[in-house]
Steps between C-alpha positions, in 0.01 A plus 500: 500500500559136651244589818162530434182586726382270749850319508622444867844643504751558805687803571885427471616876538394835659342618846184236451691209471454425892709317765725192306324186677112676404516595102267740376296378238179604339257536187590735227170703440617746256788486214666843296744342231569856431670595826663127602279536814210253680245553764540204753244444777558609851875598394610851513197678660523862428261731689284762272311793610176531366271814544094389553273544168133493612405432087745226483402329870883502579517553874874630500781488749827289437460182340750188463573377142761280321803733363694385190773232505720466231533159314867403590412486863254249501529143396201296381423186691475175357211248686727251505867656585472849607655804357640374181632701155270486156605395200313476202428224250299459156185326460395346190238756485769813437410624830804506867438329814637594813704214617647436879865538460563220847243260366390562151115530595276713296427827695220566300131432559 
């Protein structure tokens, strides 16, 4: 997958993508190659019912967490440019970087 966790992406498609002047963006905190789908901070908040376990200290009650997104709504977000495309280029080392499609910047840390 070209997104990885704790990239800052920005939701292009779907119900969290948020009024067109105020773009929704956010920190991926979880990544499942095998199902094409991200966890994105504050985007998509699902509501879960949880029933109280004493052993466990879990109070219960409904809690707020981040639902799945899947990848071809979001867009990662270059520092400089904004939401931008990846492509991928060689090192001498054998290994891919992640490269800015707009301005050719490394999107790797």
């Amino acid at each position: 997958m070209d997104i990885h966790k704790n990239d800052i992406v920005q939701v292009i498609a779907g119900r969290s993508r948020g009024p067109a002047g105020q773009p929704t963006r956010g920190r991926v905190l979880e990544v499942e190659p095998g199902k094409n789908r991200i966890f994105v901070e504050h985007v998509n908040m699902v509501k879960k019912h949880v029933r109280p376990n004493p052993q466990k200290q879990i109070r219960g009650g409904i809690l707020e967490k981040e639902g799945p997104i899947h990848v071809s709504n979001v867009a990662l977000v270059c520092s400089d440019c904004g939401p931008t495309r990846i492509q991928h280029r060689g090192m001498a080392e054998g290994k891919t970087a992640r490269i800015c499609a707009k301005c050719e910047k490394s999107l790797d840390k």
